[in-house]
KOLKOL-392809 format. One line per 3 residues: for each residue x, y, z of N, C-alpha, C. Coordinates in pm, 1 decimal. Each point is the difference from the previous one (the first is absolute). Example, Ala and Ser with C-alpha at 12.3 -4.5 7.8 and 13.67 -1.06 7.14 Angstrom:
2
1319.0/-569.0/780.0/-89.0/119.0/0.0/90.0/120.0/0.0 | -35.0/105.0/-72.0/82.0/119.0/6.0/-77.0/109.0/73.0 $
END
This chain:
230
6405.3/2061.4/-1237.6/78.5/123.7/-10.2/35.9/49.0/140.1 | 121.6/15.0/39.6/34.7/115.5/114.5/-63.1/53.2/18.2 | -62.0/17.5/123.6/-74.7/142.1/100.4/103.4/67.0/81.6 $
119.9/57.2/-37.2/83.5/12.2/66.2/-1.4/200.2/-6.3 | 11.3/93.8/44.1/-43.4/97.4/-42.8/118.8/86.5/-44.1 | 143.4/-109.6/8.8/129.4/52.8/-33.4/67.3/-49.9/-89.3 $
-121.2/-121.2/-48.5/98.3/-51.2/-151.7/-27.7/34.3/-129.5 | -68.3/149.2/-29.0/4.1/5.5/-109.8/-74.2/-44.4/-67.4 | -171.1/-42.7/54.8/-62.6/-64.4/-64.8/-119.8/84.4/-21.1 $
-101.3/-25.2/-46.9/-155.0/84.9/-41.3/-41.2/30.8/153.6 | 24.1/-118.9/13.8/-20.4/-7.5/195.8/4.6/134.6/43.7 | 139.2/23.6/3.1/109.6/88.4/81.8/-88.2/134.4/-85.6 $
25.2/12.6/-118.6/-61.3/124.1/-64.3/-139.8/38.5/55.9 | -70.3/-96.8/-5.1/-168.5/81.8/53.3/36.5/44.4/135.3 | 92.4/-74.0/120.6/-18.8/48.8/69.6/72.4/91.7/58.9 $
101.8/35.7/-106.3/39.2/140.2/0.5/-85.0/89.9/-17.8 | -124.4/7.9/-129.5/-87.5/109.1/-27.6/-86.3/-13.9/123.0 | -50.4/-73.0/46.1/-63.7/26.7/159.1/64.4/21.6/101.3 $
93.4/57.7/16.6/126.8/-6.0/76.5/6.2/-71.1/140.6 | 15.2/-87.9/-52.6/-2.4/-119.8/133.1/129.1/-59.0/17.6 | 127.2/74.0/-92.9/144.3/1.8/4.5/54.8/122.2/22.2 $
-101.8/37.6/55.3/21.0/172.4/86.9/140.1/-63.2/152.0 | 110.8/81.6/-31.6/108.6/-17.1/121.6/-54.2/-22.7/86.9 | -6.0/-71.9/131.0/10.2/-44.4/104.2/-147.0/-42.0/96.4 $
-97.2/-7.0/-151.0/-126.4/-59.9/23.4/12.4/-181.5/-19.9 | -90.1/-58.5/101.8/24.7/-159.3/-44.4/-144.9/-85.1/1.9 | -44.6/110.0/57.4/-191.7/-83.2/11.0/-80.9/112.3/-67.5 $
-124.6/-9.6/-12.9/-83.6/66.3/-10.0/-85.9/39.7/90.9 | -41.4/-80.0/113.9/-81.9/13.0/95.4/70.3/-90.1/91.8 | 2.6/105.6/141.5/-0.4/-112.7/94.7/-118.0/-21.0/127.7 $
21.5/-138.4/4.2/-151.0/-26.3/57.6/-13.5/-14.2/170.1 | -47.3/127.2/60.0/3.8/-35.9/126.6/-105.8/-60.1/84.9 | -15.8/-74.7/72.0/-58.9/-113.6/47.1/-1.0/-12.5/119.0 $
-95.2/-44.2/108.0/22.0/-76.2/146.4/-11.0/-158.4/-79.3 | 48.2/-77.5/29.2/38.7/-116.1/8.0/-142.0/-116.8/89.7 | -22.8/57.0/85.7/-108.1/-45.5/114.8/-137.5/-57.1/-120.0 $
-17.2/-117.9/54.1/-169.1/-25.9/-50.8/-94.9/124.0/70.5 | -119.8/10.9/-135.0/8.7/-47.8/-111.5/76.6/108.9/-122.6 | -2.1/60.2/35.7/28.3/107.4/-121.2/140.9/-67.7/-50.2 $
134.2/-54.1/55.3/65.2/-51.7/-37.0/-37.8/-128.6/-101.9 | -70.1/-70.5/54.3/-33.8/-114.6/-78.8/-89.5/77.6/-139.5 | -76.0/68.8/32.8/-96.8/109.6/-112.5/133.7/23.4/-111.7 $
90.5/61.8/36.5/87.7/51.9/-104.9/58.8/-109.1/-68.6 | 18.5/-118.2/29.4/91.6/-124.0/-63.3/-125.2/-75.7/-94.0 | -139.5/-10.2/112.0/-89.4/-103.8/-44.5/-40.3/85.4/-174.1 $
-23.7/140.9/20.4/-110.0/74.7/-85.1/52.5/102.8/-60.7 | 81.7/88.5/64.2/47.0/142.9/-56.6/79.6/-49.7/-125.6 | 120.1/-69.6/74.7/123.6/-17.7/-57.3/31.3/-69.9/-173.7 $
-154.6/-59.2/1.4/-34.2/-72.9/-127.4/-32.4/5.1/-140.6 | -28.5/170.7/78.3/-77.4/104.1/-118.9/86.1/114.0/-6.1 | 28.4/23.0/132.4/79.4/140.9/-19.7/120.1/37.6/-98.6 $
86.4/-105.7/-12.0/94.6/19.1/-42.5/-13.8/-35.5/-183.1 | -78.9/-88.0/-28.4/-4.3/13.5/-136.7/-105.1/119.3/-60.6 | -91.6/54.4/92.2/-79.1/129.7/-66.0/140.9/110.0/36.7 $
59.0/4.3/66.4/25.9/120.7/-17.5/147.4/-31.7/-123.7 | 52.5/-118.8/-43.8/84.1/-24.9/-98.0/-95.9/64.3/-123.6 | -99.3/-33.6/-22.1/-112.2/44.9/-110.9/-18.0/157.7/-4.0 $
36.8/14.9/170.3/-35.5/187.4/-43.2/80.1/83.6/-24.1 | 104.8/-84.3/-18.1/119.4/71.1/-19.8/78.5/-95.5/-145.3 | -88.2/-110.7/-35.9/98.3/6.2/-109.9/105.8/-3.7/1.2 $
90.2/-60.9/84.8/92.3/-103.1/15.1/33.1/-67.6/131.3 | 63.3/-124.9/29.8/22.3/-54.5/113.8/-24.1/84.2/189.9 | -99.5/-6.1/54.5/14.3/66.9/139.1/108.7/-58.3/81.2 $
37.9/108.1/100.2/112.7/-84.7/72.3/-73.9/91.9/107.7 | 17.2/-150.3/88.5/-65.3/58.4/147.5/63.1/-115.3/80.1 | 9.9/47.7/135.9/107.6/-1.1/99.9/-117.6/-49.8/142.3 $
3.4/-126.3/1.3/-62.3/-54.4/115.4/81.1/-118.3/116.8 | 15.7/36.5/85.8/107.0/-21.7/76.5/6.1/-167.6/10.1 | -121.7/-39.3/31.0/6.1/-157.9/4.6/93.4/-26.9/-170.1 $
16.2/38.7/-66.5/24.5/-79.1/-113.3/159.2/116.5/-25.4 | -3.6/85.8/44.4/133.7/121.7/-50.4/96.3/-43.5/76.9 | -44.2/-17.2/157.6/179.6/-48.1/66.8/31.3/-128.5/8.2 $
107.5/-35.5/-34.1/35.8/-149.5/31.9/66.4/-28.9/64.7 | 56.4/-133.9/47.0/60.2/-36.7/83.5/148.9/37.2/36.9 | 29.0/95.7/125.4/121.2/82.2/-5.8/-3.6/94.2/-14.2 $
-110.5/51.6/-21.0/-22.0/185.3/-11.5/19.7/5.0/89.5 | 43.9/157.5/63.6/-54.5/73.7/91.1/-130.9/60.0/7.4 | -150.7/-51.8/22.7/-69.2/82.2/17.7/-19.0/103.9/-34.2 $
19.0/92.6/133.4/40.5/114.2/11.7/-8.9/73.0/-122.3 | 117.4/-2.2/-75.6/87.4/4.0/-56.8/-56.3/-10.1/-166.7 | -69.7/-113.7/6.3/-84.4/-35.6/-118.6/-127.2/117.6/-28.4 $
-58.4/3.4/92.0/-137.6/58.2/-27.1/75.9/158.5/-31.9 | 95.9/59.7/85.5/47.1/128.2/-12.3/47.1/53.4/-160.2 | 67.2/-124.3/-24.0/48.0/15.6/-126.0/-137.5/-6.3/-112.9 $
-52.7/-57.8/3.8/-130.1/-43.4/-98.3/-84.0/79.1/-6.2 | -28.1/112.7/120.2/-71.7/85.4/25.9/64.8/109.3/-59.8 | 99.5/21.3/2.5/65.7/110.0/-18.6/34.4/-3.8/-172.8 $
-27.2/-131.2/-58.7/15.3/-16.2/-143.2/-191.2/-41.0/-60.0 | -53.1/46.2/60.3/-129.9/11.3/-27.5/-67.2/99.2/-78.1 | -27.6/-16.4/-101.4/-147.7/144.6/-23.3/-63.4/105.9/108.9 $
-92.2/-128.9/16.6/-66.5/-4.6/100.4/-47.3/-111.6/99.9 | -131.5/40.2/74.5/-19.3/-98.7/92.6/-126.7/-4.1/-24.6 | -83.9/-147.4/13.8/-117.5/-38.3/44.8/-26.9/-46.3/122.2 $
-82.5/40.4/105.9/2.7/-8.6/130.3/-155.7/-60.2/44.3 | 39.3/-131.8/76.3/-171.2/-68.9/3.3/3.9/103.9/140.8 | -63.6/50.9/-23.0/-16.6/71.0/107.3/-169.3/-27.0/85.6 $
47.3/-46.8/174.9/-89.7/-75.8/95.3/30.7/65.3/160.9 | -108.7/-16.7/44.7/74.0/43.8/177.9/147.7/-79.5/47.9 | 27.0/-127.5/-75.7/100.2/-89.2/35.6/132.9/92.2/-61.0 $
-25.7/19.8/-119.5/56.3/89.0/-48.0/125.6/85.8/59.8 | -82.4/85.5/45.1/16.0/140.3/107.7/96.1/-70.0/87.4 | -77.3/-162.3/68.8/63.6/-14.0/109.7/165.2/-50.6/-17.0 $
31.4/-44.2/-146.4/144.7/-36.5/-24.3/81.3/108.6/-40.1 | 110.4/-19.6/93.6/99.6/78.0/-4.3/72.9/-19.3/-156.1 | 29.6/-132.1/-54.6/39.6/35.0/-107.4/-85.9/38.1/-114.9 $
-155.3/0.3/-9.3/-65.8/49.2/-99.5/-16.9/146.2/-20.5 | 18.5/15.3/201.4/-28.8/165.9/-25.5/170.6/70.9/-45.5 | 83.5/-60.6/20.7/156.2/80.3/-54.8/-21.0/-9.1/-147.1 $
-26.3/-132.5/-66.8/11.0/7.0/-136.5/-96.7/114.1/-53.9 | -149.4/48.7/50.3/-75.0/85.3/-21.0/43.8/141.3/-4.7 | 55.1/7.0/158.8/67.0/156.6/10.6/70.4/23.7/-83.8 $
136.1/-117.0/-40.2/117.4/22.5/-103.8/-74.5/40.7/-121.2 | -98.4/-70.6/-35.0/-6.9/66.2/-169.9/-85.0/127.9/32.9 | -97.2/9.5/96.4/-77.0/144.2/-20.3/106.5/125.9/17.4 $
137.6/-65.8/81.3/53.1/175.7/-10.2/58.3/-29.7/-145.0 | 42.1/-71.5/-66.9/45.7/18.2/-97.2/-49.3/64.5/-153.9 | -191.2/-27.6/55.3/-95.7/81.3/-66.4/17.2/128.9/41.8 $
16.1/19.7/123.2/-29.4/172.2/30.6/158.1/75.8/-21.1 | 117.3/-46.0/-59.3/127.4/43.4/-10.1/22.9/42.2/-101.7 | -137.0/-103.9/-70.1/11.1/-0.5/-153.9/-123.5/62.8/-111.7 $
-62.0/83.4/136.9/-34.9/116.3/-95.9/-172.2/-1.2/53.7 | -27.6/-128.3/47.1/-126.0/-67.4/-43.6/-110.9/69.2/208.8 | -95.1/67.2/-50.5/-58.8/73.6/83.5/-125.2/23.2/-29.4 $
-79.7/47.1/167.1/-159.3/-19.2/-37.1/-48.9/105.9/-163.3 | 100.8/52.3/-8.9/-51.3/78.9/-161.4/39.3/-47.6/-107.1 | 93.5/-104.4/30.6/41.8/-81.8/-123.2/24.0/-148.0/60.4 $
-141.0/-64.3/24.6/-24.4/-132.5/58.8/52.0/-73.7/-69.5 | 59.9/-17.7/-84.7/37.8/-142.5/-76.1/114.1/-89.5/114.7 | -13.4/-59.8/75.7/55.5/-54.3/81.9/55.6/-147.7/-82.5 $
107.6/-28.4/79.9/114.0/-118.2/-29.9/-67.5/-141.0/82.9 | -101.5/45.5/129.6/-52.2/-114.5/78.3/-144.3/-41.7/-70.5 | -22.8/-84.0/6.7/-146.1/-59.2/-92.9/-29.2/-117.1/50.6 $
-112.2/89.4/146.1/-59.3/-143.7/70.9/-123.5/-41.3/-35.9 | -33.0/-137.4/39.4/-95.3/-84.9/24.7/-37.7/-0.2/138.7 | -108.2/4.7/20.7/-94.5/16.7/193.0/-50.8/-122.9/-30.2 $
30.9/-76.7/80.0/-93.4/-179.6/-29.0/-78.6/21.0/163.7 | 38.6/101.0/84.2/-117.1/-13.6/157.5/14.8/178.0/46.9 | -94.8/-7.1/75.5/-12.4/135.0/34.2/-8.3/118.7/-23.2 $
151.7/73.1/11.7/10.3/106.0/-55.4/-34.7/89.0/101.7 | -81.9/41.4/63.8/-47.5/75.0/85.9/121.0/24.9/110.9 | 41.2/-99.3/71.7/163.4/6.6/54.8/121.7/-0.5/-42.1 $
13.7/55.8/-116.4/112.6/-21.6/-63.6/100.9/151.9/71.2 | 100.9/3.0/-36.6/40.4/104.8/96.0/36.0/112.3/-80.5 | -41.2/125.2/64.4/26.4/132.5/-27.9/86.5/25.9/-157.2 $
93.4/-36.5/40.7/91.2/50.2/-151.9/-15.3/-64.3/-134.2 | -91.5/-133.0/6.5/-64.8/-13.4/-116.7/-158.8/12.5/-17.1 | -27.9/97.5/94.5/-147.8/42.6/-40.3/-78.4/25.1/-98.9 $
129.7/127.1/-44.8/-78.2/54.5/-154.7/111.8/-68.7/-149.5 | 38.3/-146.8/32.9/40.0/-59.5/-138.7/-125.4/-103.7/-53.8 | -42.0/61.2/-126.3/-90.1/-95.5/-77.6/29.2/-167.9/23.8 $
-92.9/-87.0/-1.7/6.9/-96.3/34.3/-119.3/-75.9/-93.8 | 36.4/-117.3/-68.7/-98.1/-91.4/-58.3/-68.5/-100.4/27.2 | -88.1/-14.8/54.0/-59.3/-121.2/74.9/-57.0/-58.0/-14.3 $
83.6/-113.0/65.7/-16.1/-159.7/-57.1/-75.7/-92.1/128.9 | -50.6/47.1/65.9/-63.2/-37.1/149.8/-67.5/-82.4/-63.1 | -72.7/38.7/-79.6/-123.5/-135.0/-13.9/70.8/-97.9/-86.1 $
103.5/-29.8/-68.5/85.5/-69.9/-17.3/83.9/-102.3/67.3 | 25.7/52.5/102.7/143.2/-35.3/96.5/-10.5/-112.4/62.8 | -58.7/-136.7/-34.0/-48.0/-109.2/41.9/70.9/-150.8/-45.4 $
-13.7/-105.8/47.3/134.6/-67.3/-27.7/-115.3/-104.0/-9.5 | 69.1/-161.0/-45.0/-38.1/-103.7/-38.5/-98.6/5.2/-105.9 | -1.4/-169.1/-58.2/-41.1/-6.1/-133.2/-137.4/38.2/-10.6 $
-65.0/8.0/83.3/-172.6/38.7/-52.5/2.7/167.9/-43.5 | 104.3/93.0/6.1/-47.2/110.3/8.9/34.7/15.2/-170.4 | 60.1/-86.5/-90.5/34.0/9.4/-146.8/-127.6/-126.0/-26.0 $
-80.6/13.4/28.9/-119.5/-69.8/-75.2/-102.7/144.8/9.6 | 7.1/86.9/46.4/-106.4/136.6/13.1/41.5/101.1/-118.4 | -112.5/20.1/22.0/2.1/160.5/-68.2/97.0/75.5/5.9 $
-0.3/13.8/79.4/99.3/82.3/109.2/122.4/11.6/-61.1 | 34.0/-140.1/-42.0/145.2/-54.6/-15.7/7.2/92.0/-163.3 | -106.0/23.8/-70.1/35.7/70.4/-133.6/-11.9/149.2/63.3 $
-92.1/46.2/66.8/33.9/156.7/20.6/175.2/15.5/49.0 | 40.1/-119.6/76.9/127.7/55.9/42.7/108.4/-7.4/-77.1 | -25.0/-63.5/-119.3/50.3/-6.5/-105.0/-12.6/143.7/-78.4 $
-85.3/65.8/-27.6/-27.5/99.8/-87.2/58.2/106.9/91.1 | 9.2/-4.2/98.5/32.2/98.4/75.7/189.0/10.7/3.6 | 26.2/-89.9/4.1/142.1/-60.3/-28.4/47.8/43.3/-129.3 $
-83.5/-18.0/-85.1/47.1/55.0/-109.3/1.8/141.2/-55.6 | -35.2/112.1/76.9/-27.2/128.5/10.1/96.5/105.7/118.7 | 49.4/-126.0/69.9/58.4/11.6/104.9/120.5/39.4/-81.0 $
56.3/-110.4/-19.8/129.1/-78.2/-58.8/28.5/112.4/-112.1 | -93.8/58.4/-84.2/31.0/109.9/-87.2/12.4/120.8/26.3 | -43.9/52.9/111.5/29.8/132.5/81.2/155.6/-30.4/63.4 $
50.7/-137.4/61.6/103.4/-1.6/57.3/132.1/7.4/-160.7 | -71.7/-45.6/-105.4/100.3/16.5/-98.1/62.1/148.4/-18.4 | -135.0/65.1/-14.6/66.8/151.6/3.0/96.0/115.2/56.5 $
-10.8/-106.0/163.0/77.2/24.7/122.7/134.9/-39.4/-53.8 | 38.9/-153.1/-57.1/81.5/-38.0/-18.5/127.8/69.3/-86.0 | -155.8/60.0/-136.0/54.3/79.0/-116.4/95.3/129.1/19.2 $
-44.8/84.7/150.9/22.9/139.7/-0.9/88.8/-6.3/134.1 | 42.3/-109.6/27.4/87.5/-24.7/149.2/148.2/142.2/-23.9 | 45.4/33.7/115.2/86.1/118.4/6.5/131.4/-79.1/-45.9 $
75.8/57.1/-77.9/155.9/-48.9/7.1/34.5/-57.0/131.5 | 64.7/-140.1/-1.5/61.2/0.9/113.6/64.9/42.3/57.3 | 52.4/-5.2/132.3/85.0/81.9/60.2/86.3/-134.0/81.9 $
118.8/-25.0/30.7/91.6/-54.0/79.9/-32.4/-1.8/123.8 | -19.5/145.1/41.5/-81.6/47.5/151.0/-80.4/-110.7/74.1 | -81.0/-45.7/-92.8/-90.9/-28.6/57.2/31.5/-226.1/71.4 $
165.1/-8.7/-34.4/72.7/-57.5/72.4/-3.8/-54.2/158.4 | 40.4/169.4/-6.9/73.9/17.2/126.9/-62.0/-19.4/105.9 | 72.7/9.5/128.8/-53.5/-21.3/142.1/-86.5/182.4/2.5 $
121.0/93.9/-50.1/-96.2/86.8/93.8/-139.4/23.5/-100.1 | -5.6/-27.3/-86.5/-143.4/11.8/-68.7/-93.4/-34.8/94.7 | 5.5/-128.5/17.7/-93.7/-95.1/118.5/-56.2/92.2/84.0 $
133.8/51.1/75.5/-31.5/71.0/161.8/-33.8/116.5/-86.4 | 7.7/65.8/-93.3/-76.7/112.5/-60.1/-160.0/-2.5/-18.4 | 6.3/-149.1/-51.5/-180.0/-16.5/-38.0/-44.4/-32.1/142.4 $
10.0/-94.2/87.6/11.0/-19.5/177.0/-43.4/148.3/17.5 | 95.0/114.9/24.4/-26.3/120.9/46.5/-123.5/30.5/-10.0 | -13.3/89.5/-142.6/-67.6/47.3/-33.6/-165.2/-68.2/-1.9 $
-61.9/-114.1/0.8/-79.9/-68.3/-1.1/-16.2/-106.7/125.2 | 94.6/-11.9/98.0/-69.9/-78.7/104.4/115.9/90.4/145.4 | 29.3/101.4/-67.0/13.8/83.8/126.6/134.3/-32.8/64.2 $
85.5/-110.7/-82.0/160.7/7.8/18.5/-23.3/-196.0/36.1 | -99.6/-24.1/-5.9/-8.5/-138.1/82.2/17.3/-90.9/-141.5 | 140.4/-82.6/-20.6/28.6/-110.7/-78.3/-27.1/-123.0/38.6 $
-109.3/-45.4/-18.7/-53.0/-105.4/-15.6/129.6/-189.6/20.9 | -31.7/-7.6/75.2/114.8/-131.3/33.4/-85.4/-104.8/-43.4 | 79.8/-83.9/-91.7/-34.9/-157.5/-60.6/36.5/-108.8/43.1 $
27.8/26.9/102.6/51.9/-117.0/185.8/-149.1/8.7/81.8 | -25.4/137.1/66.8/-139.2/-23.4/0.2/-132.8/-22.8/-33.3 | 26.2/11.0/-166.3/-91.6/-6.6/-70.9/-148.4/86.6/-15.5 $
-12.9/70.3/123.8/-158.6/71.1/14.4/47.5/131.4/53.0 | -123.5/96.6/-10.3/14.4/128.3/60.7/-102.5/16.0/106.0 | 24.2/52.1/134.8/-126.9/-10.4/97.9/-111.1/128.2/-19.3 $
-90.6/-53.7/59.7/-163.0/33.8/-75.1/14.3/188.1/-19.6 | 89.3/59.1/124.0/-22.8/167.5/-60.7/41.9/33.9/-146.6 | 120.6/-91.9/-46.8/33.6/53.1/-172.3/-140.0/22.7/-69.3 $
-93.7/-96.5/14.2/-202.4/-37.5/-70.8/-10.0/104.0/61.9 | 15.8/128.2/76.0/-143.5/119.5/62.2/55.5/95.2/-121.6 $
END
């Protein structure tokens, strides 16, 4: 049968009643990431395996999530890609690490959706936030403006190669995944109408402003130097 969500099929109907044919939405989550071993390899080897079919289960129909190794293809613009995908997102899941912090494009995709939480209503008295990270190291240096956002942690998790799915371990991070994945459904459920806005160039330099003090993050240099971390 068609999985097509525009032909008119049972398909298309459920995921109208979950409104996941809500105008100018195209993912459900998008997944922000440093790329760098290990946590990069962590997200492909371990996250990526589970994540996406528990949270299809917690939501009761198909997840759509937006991970760049597999979303842009050959001939994109970059750029261009992630802006758009981000901007047709729910929300965001953010492995959030000191490496983290240190990429310029993890921290723009971060800033972009948190102002879009705080535009959109969402404040320390009404925490339900649009960002929904994972801490796989530290935490203790993470920088100022995500101090006071809840965070789920997966530290004792965050480990790569095959011996670490012969442990224990490997089922707590499982159960934890699956509790995870159902809090992010709810996020998914109650996401704000989209807005077009959130397009544009000056949005960017809006979320830039307000959250890193006017400084837009360049994806030529790739990093931010160590005062952005005080």
């Amino acid at each position: 049968m068609p999985d097509n969500p525009t032909d008119g099929s049972i398909s298309a109907k459920i995921a109208v009643e979950h409104g996941q044919a809500d105008a100018g939405y195209e993912y459900d989550v998008f997944l922000s990431y440093p790329h760098a071993p290990p946590f990069g390899r962590w997200v492909h080897e371990h996250l990526l395996q589970f994540f996406e079919p528990y949270l299809t289960n917690a939501l009761s129909r198909p997840a759509r999530v937006f991970v760049d190794r597999t979303g842009i293809i050959v001939g994109d613009s970059w750029p261009e890609r992630l802006k758009r995908a981000l901007a047709r997102s729910r929300c965001m899941v953010a492995i959030w690490s000191p490496s983290y912090f240190g990429s310029a494009v993890c921290v723009w995709e971060c800033v972009v959706m948190l102002h879009r939480a705080f535009r959109t209503g969402y404040t320390p008295e009404n925490p339900g936030g649009l960002v929904l990270p994972a801490k796989v190291h530290d935490g203790e240096h993470f920088p100022k403006f995500v101090k006071d956002i809840h965070y789920t942690d997966f530290s004792r998790f965050a480990r790569v190669g095959e011996g670490f799915t012969k442990t224990e371990r490997y089922i707590e991070f499982q159960d934890l995944l699956i509790t995870w994945t159902d809090a992010i459904s709810k996020v998914v459920a109650t996401a704000p109408t989209w807005n077009p806005d959130w397009m544009g160039q000056d949005w960017v330099e809006e979320a830039c402003k307000k959250w890193l003090g006017g400084r837009v993050p360049d994806p030529v240099d790739g990093r931010f130097s160590p005062p952005f971390m005080e």
